[in-house]
Steps between C-alpha positions, in 0.01 A plus 500: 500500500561381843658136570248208499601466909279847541184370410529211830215661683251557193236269600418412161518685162413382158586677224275709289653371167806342365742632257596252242843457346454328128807365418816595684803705381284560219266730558671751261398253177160434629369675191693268247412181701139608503493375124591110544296477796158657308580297251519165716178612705326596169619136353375310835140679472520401120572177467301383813173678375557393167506087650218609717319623171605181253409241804131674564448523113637157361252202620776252388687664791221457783713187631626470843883563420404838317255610796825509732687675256189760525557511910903552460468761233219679747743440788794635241279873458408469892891506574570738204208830613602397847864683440424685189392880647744522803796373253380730187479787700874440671612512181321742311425798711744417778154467732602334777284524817245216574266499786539256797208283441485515128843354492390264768195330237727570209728246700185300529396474181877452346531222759170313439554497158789359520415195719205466227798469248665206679158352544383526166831285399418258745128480334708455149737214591141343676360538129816399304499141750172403459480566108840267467390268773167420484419705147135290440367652795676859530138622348330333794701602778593864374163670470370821471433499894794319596692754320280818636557393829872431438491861397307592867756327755822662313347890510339373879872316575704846395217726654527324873832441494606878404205659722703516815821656357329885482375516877829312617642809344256734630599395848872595482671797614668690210842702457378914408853454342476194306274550249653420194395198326762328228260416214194676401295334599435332824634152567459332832814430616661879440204669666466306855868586494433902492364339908658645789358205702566131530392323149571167603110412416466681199873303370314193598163503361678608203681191489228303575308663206795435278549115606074431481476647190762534280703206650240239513393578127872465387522130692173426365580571164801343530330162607236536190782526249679188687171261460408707112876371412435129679172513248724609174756301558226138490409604195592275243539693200768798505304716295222468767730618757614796309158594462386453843795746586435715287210620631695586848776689335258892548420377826881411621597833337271710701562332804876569488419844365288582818747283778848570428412911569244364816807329581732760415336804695403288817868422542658817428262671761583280763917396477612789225440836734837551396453530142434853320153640469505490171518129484193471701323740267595291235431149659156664586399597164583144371259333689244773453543585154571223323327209524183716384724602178620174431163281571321563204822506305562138611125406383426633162817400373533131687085388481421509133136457613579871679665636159321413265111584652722849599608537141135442400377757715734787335427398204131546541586819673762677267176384206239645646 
């Protein structure tokens, strides 16, 4: 393979396909660490179908709070089939290769749904405010259509705001010898740098994406849990106040389940270059992985309302 220096005077050359990595220095295990990570992509599908299934089929349930559970445990599969056959088939039959512009809407998609993610939170602390804050009229001001069209601006906020990020790509100049992704699947920030051109847009549209989206939500949600604890705390009665709170506590552990990795992976791709690969792998798969596992984990076993109409609905099932 000739230096990257020899390929000056290509005009422009894209590749045909990528070849991706999986996890580094590891690649000889990829068989053994197959197993965990079926088993956390079968218990993502799982346990977000199965709230998708007890929300639809439980009328007690057809409240506002439960109706953005529905949207985060859609978002949750979104995420989950949006790494699931590139990743699988890394690790299971060593298949490697994926085309140029299917990795460029696989990006898309594993973006947008992530930005949905962060915006479905936002939507939840929104809920959790106005049913401490002003809980005689949370009815009134979170219907049906307010909700539906809640659900409308966050897939229309992560649709425009990821939309540019393939043909930003498209435009760039790539390396005939730098083809090799580190994860497998393909992320944003580790495929414009495969670029043999200047990336300065693509590094700051990414940003911007990040900040917008991500960012925002994270102060925002921030802010709703300073004025839901201003609420508690003029409460008069203690017990009220543990109540009130407790109805936050699924909420606040998805949110730091989704933004410590966000977090996590936005800063090691921009200051820790230095770190090994397989940290980035790792880091990668946190924020992917994860937070789909973990969500309806979080639910059935913190919202007895969630539990117990789940319960029910094995019960009926394993009977009949």
């Amino acid at each position: 393979m000739l230096p990257s220096q020899s390929y000056v005077n290509i005009s422009f050359f894209q590749p045909p396909a990528f070849l991706m990595i999986g996890i580094p220095g590891l690649e000889a295990i990829h068989g053994w660490i197959s197993m965990p990570f079926s088993a956390m992509y079968t218990a993502a599908l799982t346990g977000n179908c199965l709230i998708l299934l007890t929300v639809r089929r439980t009328p007690s349930l057809h409240q506002p709070m439960y109706y953005f559970l529905s949207m985060l445990a859609l978002t949750d599969v979104g995420l989950t089939l949006s790494t699931l056959p590139t990743t699988l088939a890394v690790l299971w039959f060593d298949y490697r290769l994926i085309g140029f512009n299917a990795c460029l809407v696989q990006m898309f998609f594993l973006h947008s749904f992530s930005v949905m993610e962060s915006s479905v939170l936002l939507a939840m602390s929104f809920d959790r405010f106005v049913a401490i804050s002003n809980p005689l009229r949370y009815a009134a001001i979170l219907t049906n259509n307010v909700i539906f069209r809640i659900g409308l601006a966050i897939v229309a906020r992560a649709t425009l705001s990821l939309f540019p990020v393939p043909f930003l790509l498209k435009r760039l100049n790539f390396c005939p010898n730098k083809i090799l992704l580190s994860h497998s699947f393909c992320f944003h920030p580790d495929v414009m740098r495969r670029a043999c051109a200047d990336i300065t847009i693509n590094i700051l549209y990414g940003l911007y994406v990040v900040v917008s989206t991500a960012g925002i939500d994270s102060l925002l949600i921030v802010l709703s849990y300073t004025l839901i604890l201003s609420t508690v705390l003029g409460l008069a009665s203690p017990r009220e106040r543990v109540q009130a709170l407790n109805t936050c506590v699924s909420h606040i552990l998805a949110v730091f389940v989704f933004f410590i990795p966000v977090i996590g992976v936005s800063m090691i791709h921009r200051f820790g270059r230095h770190l090994p690969p397989i940290v980035h792998a790792l880091v990668a798969y946190l924020y992917l992985v994860v937070p789909p596992v973990l969500n309806p984990i979080i639910y059935s076993v913190k919202s007895k309302p969630i539990r117990e109409a789940m319960l029910k609905m094995l019960r009926r099932k394993s009977q009949s």
